[in-house]
The first five atom37 places (N, CA, C, CB, O) and aatype in JSON, in Angstrom:
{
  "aatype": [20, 20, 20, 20, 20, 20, 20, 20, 20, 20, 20, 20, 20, 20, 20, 20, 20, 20, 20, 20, 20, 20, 20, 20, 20, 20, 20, 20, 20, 20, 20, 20, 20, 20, 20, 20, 20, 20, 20, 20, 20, 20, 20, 20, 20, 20, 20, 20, 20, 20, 20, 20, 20, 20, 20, 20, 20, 20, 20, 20, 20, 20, 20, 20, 20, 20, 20, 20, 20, 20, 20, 20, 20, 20, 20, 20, 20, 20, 20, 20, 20, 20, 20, 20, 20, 20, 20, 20, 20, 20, 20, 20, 20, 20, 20, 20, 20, 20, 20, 20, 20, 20],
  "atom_mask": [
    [1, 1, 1, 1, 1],
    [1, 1, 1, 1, 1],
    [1, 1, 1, 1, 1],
    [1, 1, 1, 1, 1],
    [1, 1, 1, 1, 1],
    [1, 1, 1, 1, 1],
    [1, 1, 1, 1, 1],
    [1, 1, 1, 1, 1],
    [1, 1, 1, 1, 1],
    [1, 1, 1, 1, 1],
    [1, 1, 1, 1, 1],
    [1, 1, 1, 1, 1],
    [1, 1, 1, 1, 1],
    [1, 1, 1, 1, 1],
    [1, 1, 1, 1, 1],
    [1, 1, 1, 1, 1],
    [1, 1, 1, 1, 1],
    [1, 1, 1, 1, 1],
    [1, 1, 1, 1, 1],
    [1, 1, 1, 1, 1],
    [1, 1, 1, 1, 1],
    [1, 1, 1, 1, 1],
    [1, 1, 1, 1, 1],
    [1, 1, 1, 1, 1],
    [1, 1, 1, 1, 1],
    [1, 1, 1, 1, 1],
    [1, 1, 1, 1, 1],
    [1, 1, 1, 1, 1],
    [1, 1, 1, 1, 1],
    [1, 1, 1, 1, 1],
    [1, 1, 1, 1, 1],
    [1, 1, 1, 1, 1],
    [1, 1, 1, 1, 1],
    [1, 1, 1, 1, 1],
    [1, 1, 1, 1, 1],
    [1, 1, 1, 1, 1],
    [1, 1, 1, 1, 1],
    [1, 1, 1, 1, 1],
    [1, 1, 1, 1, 1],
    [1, 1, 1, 1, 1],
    [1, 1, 1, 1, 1],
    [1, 1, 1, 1, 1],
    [1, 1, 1, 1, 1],
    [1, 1, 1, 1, 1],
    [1, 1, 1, 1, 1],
    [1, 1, 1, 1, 1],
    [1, 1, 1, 1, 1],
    [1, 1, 1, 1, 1],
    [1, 1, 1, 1, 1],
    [1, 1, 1, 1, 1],
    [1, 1, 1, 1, 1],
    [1, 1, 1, 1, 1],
    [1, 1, 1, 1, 1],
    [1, 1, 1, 1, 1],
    [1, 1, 1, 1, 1],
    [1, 1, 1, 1, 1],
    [1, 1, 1, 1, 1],
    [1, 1, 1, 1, 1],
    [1, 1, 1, 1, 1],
    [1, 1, 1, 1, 1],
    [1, 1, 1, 1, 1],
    [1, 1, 1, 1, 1],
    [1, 1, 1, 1, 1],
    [1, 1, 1, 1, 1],
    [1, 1, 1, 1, 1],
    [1, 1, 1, 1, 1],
    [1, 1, 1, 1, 1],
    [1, 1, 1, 1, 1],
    [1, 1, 1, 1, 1],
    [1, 1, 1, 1, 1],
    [1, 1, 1, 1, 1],
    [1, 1, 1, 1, 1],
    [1, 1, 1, 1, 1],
    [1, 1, 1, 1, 1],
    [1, 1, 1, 1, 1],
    [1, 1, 1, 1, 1],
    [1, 1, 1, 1, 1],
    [1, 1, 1, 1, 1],
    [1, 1, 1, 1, 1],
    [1, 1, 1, 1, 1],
    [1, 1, 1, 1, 1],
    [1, 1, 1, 1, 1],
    [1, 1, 1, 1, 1],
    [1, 1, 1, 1, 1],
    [1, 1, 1, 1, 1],
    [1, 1, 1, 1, 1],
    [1, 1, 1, 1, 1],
    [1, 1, 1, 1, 1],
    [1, 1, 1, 1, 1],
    [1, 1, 1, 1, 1],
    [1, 1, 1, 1, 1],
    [1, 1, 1, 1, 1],
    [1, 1, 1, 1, 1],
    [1, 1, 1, 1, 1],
    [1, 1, 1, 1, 1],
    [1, 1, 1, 1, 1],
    [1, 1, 1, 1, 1],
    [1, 1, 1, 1, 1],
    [1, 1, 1, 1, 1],
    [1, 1, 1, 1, 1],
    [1, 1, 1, 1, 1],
    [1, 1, 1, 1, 1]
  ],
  "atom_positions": [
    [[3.87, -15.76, -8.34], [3.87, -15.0, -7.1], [3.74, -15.99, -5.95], [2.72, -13.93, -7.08], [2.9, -16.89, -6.03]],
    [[4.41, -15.89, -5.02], [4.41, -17.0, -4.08], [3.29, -16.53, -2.93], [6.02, -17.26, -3.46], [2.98, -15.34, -2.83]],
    [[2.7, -17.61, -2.03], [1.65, -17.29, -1.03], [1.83, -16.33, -0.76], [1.46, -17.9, 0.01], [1.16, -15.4, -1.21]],
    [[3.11, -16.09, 0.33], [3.53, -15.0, 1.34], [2.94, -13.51, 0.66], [5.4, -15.01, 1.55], [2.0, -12.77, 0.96]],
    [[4.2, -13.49, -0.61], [3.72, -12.24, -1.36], [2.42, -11.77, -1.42], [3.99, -12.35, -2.56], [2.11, -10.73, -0.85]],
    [[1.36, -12.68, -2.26], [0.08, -12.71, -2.53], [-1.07, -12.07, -1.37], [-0.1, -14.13, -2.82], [-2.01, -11.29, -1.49]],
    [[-0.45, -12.87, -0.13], [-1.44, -12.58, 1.38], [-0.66, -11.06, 2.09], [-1.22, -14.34, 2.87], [-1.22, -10.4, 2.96]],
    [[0.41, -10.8, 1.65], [0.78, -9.05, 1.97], [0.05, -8.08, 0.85], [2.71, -8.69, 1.81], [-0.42, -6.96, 1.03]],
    [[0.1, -8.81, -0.31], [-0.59, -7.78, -1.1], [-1.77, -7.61, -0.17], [-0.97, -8.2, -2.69], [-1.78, -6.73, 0.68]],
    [[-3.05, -8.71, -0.38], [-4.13, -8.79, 0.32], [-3.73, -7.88, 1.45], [-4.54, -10.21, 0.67], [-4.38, -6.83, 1.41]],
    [[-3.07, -7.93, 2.21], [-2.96, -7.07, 3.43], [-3.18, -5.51, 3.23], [-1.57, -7.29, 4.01], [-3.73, -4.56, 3.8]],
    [[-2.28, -5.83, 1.92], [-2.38, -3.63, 2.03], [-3.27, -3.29, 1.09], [-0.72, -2.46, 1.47], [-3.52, -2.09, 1.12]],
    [[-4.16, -4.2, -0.17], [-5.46, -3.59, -1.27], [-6.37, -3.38, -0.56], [-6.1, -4.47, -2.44], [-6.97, -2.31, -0.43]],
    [[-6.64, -4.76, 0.16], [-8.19, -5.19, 0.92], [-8.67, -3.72, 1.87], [-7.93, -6.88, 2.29], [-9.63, -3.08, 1.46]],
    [[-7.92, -3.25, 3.15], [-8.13, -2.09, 3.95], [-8.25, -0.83, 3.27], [-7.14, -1.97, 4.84], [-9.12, 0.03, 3.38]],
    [[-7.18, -0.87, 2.53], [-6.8, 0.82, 1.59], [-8.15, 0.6, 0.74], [-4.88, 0.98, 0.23], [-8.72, 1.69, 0.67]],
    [[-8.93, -0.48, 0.02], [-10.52, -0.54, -0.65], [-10.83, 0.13, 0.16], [-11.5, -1.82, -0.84], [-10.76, 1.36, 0.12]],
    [[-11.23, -0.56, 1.09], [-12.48, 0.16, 2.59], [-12.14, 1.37, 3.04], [-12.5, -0.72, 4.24], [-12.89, 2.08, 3.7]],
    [[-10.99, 1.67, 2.69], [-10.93, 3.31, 3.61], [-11.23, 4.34, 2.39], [-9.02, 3.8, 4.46], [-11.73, 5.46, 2.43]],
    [[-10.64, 3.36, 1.01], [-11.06, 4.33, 0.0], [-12.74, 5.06, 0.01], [-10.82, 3.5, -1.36], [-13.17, 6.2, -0.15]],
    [[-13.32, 3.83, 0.27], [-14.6, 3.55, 0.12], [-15.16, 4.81, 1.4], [-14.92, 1.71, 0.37], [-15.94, 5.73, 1.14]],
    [[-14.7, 4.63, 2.4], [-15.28, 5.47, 3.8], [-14.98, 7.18, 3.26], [-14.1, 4.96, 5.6], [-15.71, 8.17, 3.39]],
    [[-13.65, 7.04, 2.62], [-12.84, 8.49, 2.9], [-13.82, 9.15, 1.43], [-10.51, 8.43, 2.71], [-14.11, 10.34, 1.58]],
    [[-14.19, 8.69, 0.45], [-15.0, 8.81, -0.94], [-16.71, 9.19, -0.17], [-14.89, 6.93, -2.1], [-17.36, 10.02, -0.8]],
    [[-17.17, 8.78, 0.71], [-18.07, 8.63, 0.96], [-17.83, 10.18, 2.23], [-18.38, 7.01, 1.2], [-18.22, 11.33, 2.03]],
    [[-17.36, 9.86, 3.01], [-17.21, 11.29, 3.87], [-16.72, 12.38, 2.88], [-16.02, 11.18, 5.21], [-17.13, 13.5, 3.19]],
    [[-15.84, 12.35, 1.62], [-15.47, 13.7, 1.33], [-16.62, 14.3, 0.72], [-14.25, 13.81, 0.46], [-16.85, 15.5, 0.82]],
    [[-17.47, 13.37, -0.02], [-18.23, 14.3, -1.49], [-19.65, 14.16, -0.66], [-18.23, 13.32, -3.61], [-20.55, 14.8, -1.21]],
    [[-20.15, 13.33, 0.78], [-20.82, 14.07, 1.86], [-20.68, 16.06, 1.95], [-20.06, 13.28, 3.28], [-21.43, 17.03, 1.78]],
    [[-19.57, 15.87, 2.23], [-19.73, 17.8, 2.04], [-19.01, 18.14, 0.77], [-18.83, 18.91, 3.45], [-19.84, 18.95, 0.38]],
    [[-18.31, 18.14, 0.05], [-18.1, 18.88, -1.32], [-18.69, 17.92, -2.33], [-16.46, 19.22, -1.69], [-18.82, 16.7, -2.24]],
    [[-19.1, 18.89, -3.51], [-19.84, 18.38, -5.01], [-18.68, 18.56, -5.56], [-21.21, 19.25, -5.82], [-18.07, 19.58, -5.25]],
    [[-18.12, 17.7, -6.45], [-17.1, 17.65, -7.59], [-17.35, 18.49, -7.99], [-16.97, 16.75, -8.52], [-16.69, 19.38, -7.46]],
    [[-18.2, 18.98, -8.95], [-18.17, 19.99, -9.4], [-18.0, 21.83, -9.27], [-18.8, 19.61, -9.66], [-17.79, 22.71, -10.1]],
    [[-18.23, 21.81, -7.76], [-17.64, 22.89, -7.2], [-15.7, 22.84, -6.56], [-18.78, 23.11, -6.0], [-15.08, 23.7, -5.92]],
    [[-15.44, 22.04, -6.87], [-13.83, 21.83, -6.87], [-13.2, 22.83, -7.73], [-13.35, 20.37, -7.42], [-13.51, 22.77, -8.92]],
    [[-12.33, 23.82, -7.33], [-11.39, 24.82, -8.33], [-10.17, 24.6, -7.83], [-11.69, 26.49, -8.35], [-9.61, 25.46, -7.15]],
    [[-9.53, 23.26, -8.15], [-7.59, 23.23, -7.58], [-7.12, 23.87, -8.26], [-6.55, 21.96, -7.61], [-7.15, 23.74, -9.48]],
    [[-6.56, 24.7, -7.65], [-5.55, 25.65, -8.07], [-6.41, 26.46, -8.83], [-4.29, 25.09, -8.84], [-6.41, 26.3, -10.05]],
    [[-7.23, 27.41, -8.23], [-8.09, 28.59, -8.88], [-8.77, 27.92, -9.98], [-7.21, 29.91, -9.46], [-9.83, 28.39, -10.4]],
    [[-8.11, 26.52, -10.64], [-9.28, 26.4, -11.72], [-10.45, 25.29, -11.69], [-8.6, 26.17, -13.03], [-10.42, 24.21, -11.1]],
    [[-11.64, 25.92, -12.58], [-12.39, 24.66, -12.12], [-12.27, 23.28, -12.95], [-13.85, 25.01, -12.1], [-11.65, 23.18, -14.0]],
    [[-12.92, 22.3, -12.34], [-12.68, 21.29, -12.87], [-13.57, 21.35, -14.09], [-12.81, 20.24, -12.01], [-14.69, 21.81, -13.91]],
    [[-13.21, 20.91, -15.47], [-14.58, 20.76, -16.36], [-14.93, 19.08, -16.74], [-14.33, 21.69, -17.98], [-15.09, 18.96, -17.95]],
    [[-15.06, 18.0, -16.12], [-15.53, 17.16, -16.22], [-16.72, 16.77, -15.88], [-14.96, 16.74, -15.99], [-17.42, 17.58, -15.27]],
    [[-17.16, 15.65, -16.13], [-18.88, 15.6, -14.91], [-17.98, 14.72, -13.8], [-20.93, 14.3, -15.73], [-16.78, 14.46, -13.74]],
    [[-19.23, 14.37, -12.84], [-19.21, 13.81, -11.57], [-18.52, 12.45, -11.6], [-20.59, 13.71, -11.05], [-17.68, 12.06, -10.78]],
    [[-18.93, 11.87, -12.51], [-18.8, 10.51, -12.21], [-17.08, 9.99, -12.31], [-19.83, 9.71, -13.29], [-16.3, 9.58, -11.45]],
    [[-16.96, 10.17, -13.48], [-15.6, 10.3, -13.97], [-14.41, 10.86, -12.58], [-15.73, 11.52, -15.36], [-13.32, 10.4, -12.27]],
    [[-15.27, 12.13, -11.92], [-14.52, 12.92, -10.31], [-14.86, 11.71, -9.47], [-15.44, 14.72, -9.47], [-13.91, 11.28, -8.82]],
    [[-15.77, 11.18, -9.37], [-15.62, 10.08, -8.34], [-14.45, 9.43, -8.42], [-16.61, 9.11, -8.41], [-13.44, 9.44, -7.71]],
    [[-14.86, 8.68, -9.69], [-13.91, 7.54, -9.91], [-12.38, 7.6, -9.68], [-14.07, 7.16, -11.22], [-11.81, 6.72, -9.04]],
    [[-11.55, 8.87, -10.33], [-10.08, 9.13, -10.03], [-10.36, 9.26, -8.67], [-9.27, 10.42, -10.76], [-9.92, 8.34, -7.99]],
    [[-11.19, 10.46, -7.86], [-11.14, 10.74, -6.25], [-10.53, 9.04, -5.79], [-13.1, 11.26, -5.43], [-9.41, 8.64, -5.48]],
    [[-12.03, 8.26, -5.94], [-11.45, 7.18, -5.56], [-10.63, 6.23, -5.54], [-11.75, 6.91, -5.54], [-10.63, 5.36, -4.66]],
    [[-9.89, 6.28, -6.46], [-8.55, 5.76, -6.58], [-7.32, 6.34, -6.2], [-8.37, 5.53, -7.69], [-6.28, 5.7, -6.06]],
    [[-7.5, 8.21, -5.92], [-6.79, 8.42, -5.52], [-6.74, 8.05, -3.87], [-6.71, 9.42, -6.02], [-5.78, 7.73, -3.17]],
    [[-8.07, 8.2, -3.55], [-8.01, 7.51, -1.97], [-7.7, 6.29, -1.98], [-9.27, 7.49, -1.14], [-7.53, 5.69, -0.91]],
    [[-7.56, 5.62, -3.26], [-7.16, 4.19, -2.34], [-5.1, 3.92, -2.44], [-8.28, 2.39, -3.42], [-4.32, 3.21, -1.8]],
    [[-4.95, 4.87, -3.51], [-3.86, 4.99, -3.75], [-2.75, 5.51, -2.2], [-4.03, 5.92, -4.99], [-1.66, 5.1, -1.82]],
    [[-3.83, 6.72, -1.58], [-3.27, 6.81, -0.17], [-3.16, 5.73, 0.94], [-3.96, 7.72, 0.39], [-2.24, 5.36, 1.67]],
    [[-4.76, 5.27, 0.76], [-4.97, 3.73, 1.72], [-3.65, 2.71, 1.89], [-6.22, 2.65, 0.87], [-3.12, 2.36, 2.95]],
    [[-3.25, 2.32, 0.45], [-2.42, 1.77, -0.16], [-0.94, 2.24, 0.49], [-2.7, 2.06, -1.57], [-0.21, 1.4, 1.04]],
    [[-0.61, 3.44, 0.4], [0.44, 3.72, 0.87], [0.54, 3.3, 2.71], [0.57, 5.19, 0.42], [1.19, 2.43, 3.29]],
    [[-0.14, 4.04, 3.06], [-0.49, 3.95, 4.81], [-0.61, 2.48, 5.16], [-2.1, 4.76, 5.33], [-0.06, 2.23, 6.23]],
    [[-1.07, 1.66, 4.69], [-0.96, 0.07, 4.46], [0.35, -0.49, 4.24], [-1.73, -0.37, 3.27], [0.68, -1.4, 5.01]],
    [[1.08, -0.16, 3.42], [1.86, -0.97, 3.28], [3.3, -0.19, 4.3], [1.94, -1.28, 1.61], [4.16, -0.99, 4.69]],
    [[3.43, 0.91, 4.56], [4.29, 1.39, 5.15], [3.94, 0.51, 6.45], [4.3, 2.91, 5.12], [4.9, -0.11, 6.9]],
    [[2.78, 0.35, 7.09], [2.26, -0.25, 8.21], [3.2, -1.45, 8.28], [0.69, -0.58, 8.12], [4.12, -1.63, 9.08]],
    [[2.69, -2.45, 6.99], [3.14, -3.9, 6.62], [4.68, -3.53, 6.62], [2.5, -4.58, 5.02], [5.19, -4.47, 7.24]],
    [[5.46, -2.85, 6.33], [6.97, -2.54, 6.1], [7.72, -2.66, 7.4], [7.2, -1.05, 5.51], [8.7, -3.37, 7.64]],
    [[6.91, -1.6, 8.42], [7.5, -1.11, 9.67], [7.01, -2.19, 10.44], [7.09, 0.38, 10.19], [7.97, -2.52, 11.14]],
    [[5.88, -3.04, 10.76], [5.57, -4.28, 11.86], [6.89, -5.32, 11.5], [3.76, -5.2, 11.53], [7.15, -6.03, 12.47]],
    [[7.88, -5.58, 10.16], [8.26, -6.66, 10.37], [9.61, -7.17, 11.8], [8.6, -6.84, 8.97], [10.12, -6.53, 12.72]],
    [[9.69, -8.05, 11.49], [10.3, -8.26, 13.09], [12.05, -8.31, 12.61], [9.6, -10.14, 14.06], [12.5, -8.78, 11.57]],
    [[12.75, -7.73, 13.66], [14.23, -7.63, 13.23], [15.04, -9.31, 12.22], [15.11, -7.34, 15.05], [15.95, -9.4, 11.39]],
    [[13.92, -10.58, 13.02], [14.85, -11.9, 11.8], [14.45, -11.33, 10.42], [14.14, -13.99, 11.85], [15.18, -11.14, 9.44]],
    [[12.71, -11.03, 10.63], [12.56, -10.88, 8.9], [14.12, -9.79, 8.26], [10.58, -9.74, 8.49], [14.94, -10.02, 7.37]],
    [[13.96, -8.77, 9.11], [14.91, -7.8, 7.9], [16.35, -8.15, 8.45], [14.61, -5.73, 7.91], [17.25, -7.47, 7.95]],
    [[16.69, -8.97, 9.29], [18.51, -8.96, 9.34], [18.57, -10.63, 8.38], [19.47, -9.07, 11.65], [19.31, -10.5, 7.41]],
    [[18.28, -11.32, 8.43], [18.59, -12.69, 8.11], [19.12, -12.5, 6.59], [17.22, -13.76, 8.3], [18.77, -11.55, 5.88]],
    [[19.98, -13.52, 6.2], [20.76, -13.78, 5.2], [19.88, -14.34, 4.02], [21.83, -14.67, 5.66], [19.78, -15.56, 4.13]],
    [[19.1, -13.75, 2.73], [18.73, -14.73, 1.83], [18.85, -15.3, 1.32], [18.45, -14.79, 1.41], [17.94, -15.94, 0.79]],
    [[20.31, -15.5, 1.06], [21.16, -16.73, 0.17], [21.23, -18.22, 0.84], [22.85, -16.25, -0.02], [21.19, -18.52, 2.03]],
    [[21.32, -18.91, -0.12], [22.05, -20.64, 0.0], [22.93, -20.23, 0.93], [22.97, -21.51, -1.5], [23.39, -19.09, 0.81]],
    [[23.31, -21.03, 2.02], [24.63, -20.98, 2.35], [25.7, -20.54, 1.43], [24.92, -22.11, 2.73], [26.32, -19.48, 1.41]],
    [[25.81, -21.87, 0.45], [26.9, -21.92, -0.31], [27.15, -20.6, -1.11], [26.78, -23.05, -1.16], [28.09, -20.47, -1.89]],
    [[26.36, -19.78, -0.88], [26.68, -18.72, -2.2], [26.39, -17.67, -1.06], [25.51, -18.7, -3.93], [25.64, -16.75, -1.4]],
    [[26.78, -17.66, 0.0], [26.81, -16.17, 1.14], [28.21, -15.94, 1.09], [26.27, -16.36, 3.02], [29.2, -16.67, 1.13]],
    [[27.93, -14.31, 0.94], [29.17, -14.18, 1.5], [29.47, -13.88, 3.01], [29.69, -13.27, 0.8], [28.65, -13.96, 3.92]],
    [[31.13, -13.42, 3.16], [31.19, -13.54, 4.63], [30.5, -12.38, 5.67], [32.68, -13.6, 4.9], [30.67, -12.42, 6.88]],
    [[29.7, -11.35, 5.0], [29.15, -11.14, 6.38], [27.73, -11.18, 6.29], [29.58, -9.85, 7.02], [27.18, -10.17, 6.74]],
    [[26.95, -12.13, 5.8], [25.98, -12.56, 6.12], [26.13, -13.83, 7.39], [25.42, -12.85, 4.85], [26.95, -14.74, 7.55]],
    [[25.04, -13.41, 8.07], [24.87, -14.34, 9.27], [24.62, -16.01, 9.33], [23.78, -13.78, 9.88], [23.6, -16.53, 8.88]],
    [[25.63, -16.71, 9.91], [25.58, -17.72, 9.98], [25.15, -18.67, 10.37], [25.97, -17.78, 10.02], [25.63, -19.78, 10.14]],
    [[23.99, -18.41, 11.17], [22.65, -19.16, 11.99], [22.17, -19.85, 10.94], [21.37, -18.16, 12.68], [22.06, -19.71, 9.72]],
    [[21.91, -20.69, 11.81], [20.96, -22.21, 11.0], [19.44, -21.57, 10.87], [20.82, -24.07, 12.32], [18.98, -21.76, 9.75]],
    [[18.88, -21.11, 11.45], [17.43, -20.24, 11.11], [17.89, -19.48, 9.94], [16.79, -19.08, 12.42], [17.32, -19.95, 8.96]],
    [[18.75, -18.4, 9.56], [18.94, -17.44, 8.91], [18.92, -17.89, 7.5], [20.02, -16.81, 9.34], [18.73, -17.17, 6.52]],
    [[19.22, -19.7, 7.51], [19.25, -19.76, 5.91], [18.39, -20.08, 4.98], [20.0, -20.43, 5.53], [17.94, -21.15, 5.41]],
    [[17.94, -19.9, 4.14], [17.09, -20.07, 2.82], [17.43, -21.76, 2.13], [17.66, -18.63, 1.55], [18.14, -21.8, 1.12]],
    [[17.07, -22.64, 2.51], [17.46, -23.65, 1.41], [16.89, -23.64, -0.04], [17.14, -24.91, 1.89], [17.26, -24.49, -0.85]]
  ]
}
């Protein structure tokens, strides 16, 4: 996995943790897992086990809202530029000396 990759991941786990963490902590503040009935039925597990998915499902949202963030900030070179070698572009990739990948 190369830096770049590695420090975007970091970008979108690290926040989506902490919000998991805030949004886990404000929801079961007012509801008890165990009074949860989705979809008319109740849940039959214990608590802990309801934490644990809750919280992954919050971070699973975090996660999303994060990285759509990271998707939409990039700047028009990141998403127009050519990723190929020169030698192996074809012709309508852009021909700027910035645009190329050696």
């Amino acid at each position: 996995m190369s830096r770049e990759r590695a420090l975007r991941l970091a970008w979108v786990l690290w926040p989506s943790f902490l919000v998991a963490a805030a949004a886990e902590f404000a929801f079961f503040a007012v509801f008890d897992p165990i009074d949860l009935h989705p979809f008319g039925v109740p849940i039959d597990a214990d608590r802990l086990p309801l934490y644990t998915a809750f919280f992954f499902f919050f971070w699973l949202i975090g996660a999303a809202a994060s990285a759509l963030t990271l998707l939409l900030q990039r700047s028009p070179l990141e998403v127009n530029r050519c990723p190929l070698k020169r030698q192996s572009r074809p012709a309508d990739c852009s021909r700027r000396p910035h645009d190329a990948v050696s």
